[in-house]
C-alpha positions in Angstrom: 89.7 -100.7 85.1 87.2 -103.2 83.5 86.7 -100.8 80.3 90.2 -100.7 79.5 90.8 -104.2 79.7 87.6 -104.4 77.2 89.8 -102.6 74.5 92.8 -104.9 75.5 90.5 -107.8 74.6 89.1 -106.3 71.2 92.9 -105.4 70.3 94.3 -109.1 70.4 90.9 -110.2 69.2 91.2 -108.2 65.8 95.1 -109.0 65.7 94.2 -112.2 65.5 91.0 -111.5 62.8 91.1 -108.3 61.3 87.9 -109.0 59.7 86.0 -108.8 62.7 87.4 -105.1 62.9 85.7 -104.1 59.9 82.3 -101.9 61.7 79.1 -101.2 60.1 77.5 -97.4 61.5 74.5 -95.6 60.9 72.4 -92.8 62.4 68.7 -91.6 62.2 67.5 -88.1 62.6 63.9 -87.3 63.1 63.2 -83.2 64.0 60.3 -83.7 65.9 57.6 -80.8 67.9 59.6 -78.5 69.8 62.9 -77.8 67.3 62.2 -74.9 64.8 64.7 -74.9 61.3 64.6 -72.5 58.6 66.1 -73.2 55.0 66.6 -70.6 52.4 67.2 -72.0 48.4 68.1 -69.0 47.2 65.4 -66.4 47.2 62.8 -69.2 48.0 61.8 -70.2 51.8 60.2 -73.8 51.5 57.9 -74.9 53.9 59.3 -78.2 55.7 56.7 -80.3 57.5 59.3 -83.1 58.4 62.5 -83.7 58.2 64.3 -87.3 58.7 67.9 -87.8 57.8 69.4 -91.6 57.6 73.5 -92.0 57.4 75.6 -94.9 57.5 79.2 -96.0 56.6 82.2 -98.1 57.2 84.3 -98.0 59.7 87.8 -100.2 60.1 88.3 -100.4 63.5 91.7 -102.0 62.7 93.2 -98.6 62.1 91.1 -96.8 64.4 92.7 -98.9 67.2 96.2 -98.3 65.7 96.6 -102.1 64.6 97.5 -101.3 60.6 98.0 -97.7 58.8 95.2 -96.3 56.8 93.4 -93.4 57.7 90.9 -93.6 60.6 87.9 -92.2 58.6 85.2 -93.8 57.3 85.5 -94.6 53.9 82.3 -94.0 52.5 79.3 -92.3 54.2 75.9 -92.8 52.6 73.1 -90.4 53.6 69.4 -90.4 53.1 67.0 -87.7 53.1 63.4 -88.1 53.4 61.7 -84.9 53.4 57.7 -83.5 53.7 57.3 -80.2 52.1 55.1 -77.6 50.1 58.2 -77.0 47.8 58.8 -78.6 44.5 61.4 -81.0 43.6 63.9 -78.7 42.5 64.1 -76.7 45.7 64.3 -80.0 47.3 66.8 -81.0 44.9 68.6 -77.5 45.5 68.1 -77.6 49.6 69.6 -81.0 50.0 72.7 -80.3 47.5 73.5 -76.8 50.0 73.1 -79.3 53.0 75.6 -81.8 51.2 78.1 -79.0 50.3 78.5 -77.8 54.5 78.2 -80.8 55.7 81.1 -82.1 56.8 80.5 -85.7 56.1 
């Protein structure tokens, strides 16, 4: 089993320099033709043209791979939203705090 002998390797590699265990992330979301959404802000439908969501944290891999305690998680997940629409900034504004408050990042 090559794969498991992978994680053997990255286990005494970040024994030996936790550093190394420490993992950048991040994700891009584009809705592109073909995928239909709807968003309500209260009473108000805005029109969304385009929708592009950017997310990235921290990850210590250390932990993840049981070498120290400390929760798993990521610390800290930063998330961009770049958005084309009809509606003003405060449905925007009011769109993308509802989005924030389900998510469950």
């Amino acid at each position: 089993m090559e794969s498991i002998k992978v994680i053997e390797d990255l286990v005494e590699n970040y024994k030996k320099n936790p550093e190394e265990g420490m993992a950048g992330w991040s994700s891009s979301i584009k809705w592109k033709d073909g995928f239909y959404a709807e968003a309500q802000v209260d009473d108000h439908k805005p029109e969304v043209n385009s929708l592009e969501v950017n997310a990235s944290g921290q990850l210590d891999l250390n932990v993840f791979l049981g070498l120290k305690e400390g929760n798993p998680g990521f610390k800290k997940i930063n998330v961009q939203f770049i958005i084309d629409s009809g509606a003003d900034d405060k449905q925007l504004e009011e769109l993308v705090s509802k989005a924030m408050e389900i998510s469950p990042m």
